[in-house]
PAVO-597169 format. One record per residue (C-alpha): x, y, z; residue in three letters. Coordinates in steps of 0.02 Angstrom, whole numbers, plus 50000, padded with zeros to 5 digits. Layout:
// residues N
XYZALA...
//
This chain:
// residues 69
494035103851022UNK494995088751033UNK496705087751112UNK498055083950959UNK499485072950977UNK501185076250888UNK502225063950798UNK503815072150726UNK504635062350571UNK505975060450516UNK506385069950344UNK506665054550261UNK505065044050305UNK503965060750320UNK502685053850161UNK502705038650215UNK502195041950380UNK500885054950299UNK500155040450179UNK500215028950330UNK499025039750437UNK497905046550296UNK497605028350268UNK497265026250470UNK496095041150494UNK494365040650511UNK494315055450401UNK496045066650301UNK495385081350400UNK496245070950564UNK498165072450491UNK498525089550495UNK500035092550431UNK500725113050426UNK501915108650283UNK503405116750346UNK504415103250451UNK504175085650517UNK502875090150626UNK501385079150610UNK499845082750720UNK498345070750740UNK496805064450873UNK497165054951002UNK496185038950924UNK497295042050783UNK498855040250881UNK498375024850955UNK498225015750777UNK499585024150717UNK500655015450880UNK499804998450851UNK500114998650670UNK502075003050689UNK502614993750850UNK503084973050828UNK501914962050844UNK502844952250974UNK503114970151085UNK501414974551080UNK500904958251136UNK501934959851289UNK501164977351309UNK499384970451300UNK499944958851415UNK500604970051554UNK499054983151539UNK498034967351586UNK498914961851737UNK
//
């Protein structure tokens, strides 16, 4: 089985974090959320479009940039 990252919301932007990656995944199975906290846990290939869909497009630029070089 697959390593799962956490991401841990904040109380406030907890459903929209849980619409944002049900709307990332591959399948709903990958968000698996145990209802009782802010503690989101999902697949590694989840985690990477959940970072490239919430980080500034200017920032990740410079990211992709310094992986390259």
């Amino acid at each position: 089985m697959e390593e799962r990252q956490l991401i841990i919301a904040t109380k406030d932007s907890l459903k929209a974090t849980l619409r944002q990656l049900l709307e990332l995944a591959e399948r709903p199975q990958d968000v698996g959320y145990p209802g009782n906290g802010v503690d989101i846990y999902v697949p590694a290939y989840l985690m990477d479009k959940y970072i490239k869909a919430t980080t500034p497009r200017a920032k990740r630029a410079k990211l992709d940039k310094e992986e390259e070089g």
